[in-house]
C-alpha positions as CSV (number, residue, x, y, z in Angstrom):
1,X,40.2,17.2,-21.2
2,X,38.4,20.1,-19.4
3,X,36.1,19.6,-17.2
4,X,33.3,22.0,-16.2
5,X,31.3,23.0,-13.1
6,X,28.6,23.6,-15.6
7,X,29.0,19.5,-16.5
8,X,29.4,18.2,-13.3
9,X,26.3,19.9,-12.1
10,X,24.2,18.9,-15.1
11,X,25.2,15.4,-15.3
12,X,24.2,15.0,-11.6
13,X,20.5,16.8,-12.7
14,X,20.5,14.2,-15.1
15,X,21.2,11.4,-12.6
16,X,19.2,13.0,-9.9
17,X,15.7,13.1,-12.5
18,X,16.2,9.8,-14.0
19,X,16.4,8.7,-10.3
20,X,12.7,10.5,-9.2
21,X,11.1,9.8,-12.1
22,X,11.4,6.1,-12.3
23,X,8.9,6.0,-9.2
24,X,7.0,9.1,-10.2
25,X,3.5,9.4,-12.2
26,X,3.7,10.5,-15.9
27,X,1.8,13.3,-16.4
28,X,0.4,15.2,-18.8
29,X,1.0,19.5,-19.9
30,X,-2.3,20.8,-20.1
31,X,-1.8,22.2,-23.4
32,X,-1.0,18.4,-24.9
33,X,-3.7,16.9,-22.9
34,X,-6.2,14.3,-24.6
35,X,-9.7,14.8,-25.1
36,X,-12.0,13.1,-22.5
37,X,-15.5,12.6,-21.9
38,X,-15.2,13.7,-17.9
39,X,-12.3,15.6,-16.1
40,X,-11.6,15.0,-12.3
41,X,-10.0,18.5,-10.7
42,X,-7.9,16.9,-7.6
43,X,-5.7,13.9,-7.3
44,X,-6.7,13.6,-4.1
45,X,-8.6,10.7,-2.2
46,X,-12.2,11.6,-3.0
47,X,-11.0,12.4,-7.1
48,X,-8.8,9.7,-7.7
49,X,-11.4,6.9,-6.3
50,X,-14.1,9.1,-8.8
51,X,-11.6,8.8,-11.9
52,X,-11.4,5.1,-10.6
53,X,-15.4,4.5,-11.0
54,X,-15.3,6.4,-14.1
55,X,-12.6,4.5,-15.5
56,X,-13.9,1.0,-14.6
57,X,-17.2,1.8,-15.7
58,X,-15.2,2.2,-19.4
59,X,-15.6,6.3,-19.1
60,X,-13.0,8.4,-21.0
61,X,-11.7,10.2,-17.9
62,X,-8.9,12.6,-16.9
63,X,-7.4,14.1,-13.6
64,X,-6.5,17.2,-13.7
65,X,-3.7,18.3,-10.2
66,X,-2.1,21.7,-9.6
67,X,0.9,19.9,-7.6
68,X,1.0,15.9,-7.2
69,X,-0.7,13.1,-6.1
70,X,-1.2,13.7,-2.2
71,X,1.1,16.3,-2.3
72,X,2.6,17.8,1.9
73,X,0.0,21.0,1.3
74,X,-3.0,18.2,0.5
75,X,-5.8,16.8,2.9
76,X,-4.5,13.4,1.4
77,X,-0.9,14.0,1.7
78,X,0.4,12.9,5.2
79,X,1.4,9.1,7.1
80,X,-1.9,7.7,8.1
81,X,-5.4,8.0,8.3
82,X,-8.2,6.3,10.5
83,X,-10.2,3.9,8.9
84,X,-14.1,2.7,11.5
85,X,-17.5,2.0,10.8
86,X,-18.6,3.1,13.8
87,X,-20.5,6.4,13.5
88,X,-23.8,6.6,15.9
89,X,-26.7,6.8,13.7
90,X,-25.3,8.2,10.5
91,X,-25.9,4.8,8.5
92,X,-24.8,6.4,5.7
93,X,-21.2,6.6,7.1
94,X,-21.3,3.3,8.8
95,X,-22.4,1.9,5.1
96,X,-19.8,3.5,3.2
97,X,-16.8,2.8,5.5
98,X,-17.6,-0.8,5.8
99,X,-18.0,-1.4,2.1
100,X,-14.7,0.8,1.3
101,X,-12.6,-2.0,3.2
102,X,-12.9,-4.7,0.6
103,X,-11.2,-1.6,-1.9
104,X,-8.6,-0.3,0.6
105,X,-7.4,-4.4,0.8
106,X,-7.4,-4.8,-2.9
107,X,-5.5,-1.8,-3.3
108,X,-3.1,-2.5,-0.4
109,X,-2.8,-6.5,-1.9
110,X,-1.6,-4.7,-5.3
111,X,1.0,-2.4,-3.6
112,X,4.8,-3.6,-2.9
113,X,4.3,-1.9,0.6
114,X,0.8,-2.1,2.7
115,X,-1.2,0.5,2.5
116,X,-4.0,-1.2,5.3
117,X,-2.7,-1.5,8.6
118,X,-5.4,-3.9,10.5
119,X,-4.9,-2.7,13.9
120,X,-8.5,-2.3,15.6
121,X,-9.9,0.4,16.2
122,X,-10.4,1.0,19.5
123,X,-13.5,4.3,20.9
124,X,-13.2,5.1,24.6
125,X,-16.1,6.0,25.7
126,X,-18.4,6.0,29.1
127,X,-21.4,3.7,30.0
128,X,-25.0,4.7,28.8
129,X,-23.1,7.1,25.9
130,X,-26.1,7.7,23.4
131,X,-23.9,7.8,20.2
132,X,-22.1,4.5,21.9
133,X,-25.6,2.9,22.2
134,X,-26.3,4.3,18.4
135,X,-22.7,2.4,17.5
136,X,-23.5,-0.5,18.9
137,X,-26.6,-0.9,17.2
138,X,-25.3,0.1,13.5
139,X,-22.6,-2.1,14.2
140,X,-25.1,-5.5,15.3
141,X,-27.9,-4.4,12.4
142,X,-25.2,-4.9,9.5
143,X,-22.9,-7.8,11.3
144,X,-20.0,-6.0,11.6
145,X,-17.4,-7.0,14.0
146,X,-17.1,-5.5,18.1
147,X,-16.9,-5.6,20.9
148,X,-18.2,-3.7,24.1
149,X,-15.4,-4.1,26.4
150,X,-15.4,-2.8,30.6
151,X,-12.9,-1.2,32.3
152,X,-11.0,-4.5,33.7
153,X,-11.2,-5.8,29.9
154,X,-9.9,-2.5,28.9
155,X,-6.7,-3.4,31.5
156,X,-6.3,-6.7,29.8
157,X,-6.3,-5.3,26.3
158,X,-4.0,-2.0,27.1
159,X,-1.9,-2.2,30.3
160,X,-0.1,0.9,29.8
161,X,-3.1,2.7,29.3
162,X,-4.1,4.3,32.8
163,X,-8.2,4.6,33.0
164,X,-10.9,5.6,35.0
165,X,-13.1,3.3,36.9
166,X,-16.0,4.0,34.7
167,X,-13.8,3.3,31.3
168,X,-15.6,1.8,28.5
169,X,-14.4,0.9,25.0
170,X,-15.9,-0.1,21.3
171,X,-13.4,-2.3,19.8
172,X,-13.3,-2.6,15.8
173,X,-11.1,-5.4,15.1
174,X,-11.6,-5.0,11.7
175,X,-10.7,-1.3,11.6
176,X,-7.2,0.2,11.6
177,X,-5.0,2.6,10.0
178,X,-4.8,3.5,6.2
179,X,-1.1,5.0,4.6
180,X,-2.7,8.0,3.0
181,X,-0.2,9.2,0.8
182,X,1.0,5.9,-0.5
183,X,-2.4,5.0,-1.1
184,X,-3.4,7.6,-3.1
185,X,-0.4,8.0,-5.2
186,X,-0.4,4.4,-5.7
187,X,-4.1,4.8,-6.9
188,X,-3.4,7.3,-9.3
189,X,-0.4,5.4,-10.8
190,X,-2.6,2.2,-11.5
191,X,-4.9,5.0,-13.1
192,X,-2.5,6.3,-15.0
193,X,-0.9,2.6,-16.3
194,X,-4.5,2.3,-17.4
195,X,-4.1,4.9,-19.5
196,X,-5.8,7.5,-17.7
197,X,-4.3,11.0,-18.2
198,X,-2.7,13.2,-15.3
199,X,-2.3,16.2,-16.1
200,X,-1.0,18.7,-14.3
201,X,-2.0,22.2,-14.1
202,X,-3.8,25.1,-11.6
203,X,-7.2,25.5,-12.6
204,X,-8.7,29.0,-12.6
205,X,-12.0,29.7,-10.5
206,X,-15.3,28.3,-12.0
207,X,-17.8,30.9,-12.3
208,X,-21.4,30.5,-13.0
209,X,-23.4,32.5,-16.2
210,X,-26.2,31.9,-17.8
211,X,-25.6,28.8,-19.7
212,X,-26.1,26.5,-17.1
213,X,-23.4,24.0,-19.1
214,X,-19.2,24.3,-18.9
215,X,-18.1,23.7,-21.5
216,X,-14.4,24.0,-20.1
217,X,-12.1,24.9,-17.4
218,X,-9.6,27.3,-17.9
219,X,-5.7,27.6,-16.4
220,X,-3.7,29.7,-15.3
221,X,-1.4,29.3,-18.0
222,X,-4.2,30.1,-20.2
223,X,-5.3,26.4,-22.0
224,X,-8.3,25.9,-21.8
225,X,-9.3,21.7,-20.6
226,X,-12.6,20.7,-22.3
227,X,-14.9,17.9,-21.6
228,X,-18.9,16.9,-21.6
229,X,-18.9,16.7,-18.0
230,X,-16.7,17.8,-14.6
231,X,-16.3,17.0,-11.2
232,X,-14.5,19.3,-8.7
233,X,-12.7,17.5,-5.7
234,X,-10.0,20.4,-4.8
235,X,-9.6,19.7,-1.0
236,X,-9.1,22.7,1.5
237,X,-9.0,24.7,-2.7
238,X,-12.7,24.1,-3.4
239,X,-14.1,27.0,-2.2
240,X,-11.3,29.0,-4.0
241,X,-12.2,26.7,-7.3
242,X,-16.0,27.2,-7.3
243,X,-16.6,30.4,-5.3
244,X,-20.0,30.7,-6.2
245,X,-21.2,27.2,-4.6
246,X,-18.8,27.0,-1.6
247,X,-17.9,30.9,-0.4
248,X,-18.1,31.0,3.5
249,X,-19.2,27.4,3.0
250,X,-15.6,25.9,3.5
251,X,-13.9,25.7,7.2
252,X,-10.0,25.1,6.4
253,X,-8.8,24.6,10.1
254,X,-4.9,24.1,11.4
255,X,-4.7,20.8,12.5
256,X,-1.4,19.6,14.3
257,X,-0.2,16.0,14.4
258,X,2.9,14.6,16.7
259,X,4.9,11.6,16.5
260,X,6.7,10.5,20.0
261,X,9.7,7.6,20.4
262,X,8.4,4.3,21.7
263,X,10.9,2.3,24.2
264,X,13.1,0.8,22.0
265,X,12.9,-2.7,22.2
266,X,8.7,-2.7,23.6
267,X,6.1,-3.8,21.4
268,X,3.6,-3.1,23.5
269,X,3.3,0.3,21.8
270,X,3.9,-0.7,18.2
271,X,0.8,-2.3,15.8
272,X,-0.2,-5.3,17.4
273,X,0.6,-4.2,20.8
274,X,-2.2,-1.6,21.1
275,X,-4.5,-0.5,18.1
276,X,-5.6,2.9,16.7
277,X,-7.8,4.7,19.6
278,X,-9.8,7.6,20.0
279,X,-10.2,9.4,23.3
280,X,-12.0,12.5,22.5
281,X,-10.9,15.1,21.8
282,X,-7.8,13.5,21.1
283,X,-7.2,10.3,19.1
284,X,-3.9,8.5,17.8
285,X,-1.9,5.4,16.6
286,X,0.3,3.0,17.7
287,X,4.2,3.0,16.0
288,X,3.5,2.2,12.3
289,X,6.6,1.5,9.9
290,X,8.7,3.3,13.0
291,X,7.3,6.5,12.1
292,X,6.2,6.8,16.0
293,X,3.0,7.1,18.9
294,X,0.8,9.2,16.4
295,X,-1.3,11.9,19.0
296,X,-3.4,14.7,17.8
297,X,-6.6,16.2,18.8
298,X,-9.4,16.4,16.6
299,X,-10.8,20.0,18.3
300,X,-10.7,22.7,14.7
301,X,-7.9,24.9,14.9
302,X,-7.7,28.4,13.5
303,X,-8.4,29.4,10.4
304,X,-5.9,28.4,8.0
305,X,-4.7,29.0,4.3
306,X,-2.9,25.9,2.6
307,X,-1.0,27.6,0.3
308,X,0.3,30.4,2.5
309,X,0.4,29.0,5.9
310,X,3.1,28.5,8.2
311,X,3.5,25.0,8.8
312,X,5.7,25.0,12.3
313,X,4.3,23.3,14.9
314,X,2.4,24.8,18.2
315,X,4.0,24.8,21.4
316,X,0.6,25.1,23.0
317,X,-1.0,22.3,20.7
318,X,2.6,19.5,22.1
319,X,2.4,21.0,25.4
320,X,-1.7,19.9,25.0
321,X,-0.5,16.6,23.6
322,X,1.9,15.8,26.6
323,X,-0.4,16.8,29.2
324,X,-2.8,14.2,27.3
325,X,-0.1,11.7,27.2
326,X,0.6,11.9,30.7
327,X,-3.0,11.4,31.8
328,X,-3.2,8.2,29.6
329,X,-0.2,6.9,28.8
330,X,2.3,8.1,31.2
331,X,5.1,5.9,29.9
332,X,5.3,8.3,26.6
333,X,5.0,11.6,29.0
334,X,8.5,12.3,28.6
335,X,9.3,10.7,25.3
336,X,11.0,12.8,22.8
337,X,9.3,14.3,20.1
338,X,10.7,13.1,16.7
339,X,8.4,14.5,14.0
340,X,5.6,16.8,13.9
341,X,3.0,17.7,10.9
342,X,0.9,20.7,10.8
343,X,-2.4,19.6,8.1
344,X,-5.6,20.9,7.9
345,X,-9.0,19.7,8.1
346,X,-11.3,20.9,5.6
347,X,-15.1,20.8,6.7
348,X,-18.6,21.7,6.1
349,X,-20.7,23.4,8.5
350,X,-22.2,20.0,9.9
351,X,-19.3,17.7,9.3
352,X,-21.1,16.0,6.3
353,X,-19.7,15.6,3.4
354,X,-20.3,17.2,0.3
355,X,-21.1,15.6,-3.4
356,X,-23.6,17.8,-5.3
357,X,-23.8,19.4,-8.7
358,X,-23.0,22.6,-9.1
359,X,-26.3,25.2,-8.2
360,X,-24.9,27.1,-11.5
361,X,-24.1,24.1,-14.0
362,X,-25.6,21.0,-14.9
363,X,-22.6,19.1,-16.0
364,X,-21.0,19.9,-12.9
365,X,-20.2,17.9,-9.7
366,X,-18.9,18.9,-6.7
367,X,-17.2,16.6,-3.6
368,X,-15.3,17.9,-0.6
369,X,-15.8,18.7,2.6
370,X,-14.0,15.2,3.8
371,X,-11.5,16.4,6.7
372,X,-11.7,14.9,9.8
373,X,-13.4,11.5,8.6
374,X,-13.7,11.3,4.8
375,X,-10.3,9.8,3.8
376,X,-12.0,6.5,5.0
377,X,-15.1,6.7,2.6
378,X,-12.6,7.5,-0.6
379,X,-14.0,4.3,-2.6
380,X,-17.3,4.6,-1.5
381,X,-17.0,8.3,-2.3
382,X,-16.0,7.9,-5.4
383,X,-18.6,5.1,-6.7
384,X,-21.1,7.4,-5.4
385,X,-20.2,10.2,-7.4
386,X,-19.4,8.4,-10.8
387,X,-23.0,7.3,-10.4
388,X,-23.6,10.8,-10.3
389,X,-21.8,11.9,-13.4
390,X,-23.3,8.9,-15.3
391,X,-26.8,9.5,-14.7
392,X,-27.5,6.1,-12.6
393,X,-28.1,8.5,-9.7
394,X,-30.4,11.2,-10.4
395,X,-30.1,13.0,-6.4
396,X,-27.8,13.2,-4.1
397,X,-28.0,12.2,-0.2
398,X,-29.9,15.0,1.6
399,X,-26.7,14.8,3.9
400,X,-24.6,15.3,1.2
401,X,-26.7,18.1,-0.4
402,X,-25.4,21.7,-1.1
403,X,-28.2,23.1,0.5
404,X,-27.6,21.8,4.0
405,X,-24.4,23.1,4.1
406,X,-24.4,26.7,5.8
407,X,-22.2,29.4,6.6
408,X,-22.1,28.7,10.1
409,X,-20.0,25.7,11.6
410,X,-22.0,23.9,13.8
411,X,-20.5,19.9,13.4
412,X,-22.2,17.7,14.2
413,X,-20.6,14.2,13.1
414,X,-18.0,12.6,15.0
């Protein structure tokens, strides 16, 4: 019997897709996709928890994604994400973070792996801070858990953290660390075993005429995906999808992320021995699932494209990160560098984020803007805008509106 490279080398493609595919999503070809009352553009956080509220609320729903789920160009691809209710006076935030726990621990309950990581959240900050003071208060008004702690509690709580004399700290016990990735693809598979379609396909830009009603978006292969109504969640792409709403209204920044070693053998850097923490600019996690100390800063980069850019880290941006790491946790000054990620954040003018119709359609809903802090709001999000689509909300939040969203950055929430 003869044997053939050509048969060796298919047989291990065979072995190779039937090994992927029993733990990917089954999607869909947009020319075989099913007819649906709504169609969700993005698999991302703020889509799939929409197609969730849809779904639930017995909507014929589809997602539509150019790559997959959370895929390594996405806003919600990447480890981890931080999830804290405290937000000064923006109640809005502070509402919709705290009532998007209860969905982040039933999803996470449902994984095989956890998806919440309950570390505390931990805000350094200074005495007599007005957005502190504005924390505090949103925090006490709606019962949620904290605690104000000085600068010798602070010592108690983080030894190998070195701090000022004048070091003050919010603790969120209840806060912590989401798995972005693995949440959201593990959303969108429970979504798709509910018979929800994913189908997968690059959606050409949506252009406004006289109509006022889409009837249906169009491909770049050419099908054409119809449905009554349509929401566009496309990330750092939504100004790229809908250039007519969002044109100079998008700021896709380069955002780089590092992961150091931890002593082997010391929890005291791990989860449980020190919990996510913000030190403006910079914020960062403790050593989740081994990955490593999590530092980045949360100052906008340059200007960046997501399908073009080059992904390489900064040696200015680590050299940033050390000298940070040696001011605060001098331990970790010299520990090697075992991963870096280079994502982006993908804002509005103010920081707010975005869920509006569509100035040029009437069956059309937009929601973006969510870098930097939306990841967090994903459930809340997404109820928000299902009540949208459905006609049980008739406005959006001025926050949230289209028209307060300029061409010139100017952010404004933390």
């Amino acid at each position: 019997m003869t044997i053939r490279r050509r048969d060796i080398l298919m047989g291990l493609g065979a072995a190779g897709t039937a090994a992927s595919l029993a733990s990917m999503v089954r999607t869909v070809p947009a020319a075989a996709a099913p007819n649906v009352d709504v169609l969700v553009v993005g698999a991302g956080v703020f889509g799939a928890w929409t197609a969730a509220a849809l779904h639930r609320a017995g909507i014929s729903v589809g997602l539509v994604e150019a790559v997959s789920p959370a895929h390594s160009r996405a806003s919600s691809g990447g480890e981890s994400r931080v999830t804290r209710c405290g937000y000064g006076d923006a109640d809005l935030y502070t509402d919709w973070a705290y009532s998007s726990l209860d969905d982040w621990r039933a999803l996470s309950d449902r994984s095989s792996l956890p998806l919440f990581h309950e570390t505390g959240v931990l805000w350094l900050s200074r005495p007599g801070d007005p957005f502190l003071q504005a924390t505090l208060a949103g925090l006490t008004k709606r019962g949620i858990a904290h605690d104000l702690l000085d600068t010798d509690s602070l010592r108690l709580v983080i030894p190998h953290m070195t701090l000022a004399d004048d070091d003050v700290a919010l603790l969120e016990p209840g806060g912590g660390a989401l798995m972005a990735r693995r949440s959201v693809q593990t959303l969108v598979r429970d979504l798709v075993d509910g018979g929800v379609p994913l189908i997968t396909a690059r959606i050409k830009p949506v252009t406004g005429d006289d109509s006022g009603r889409l009837t249906a978006i169009v491909t770049e292969n050419g099908d054409r995906l119809t449905a009554d109504r349509f929401v566009l969640a496309c990330g750092p792409w939504l100004d790229q999808v809908a250039p007519d709403a969002m044109a100079d209204r998008l700021f896709v920044t380069r955002q780089d992320v590092f992961y150091f070693a931890v002593p082997a053998g010391d929890p005291s850097y791990a989860a449980g021995g020190i919990p996510v923490w913000a030190d403006l600019p910079f914020y960062g996690m403790p050593d989740i699932e081994g990955r490593g100390f999590k530092v980045a800063s949360d100052t906008h980069g340059p200007a960046i494209d997501p399908d073009r850019a080059d992904r390489r880290p900064s040696p200015q941006k680590l050299a940033e990160a050390r000298d940070f790491l040696h001011r605060r946790f001098p331990t970790l000054a010299g520990a090697p560098l075992i991963e870096s990620r280079v994502c982006q954040y993908e804002n509005t003018s103010s920081g707010d984020l975005l869920v509006d119709r569509h100035p040029s359609y009437d069956n059309v809903w937009l929601a973006g803007g969510g870098s930097g802090h939306g990841f967090k709001h994903g459930p809340a999000l997404g109820r928000f805008t299902a009540d949208l689509v459905m006609g049980r909300r008739t406005r959006t939040e001025p926050r949230l509106s289209l028209a307060t969203k300029s061409r010139t950055q100017d952010r404004a929430v933390q």
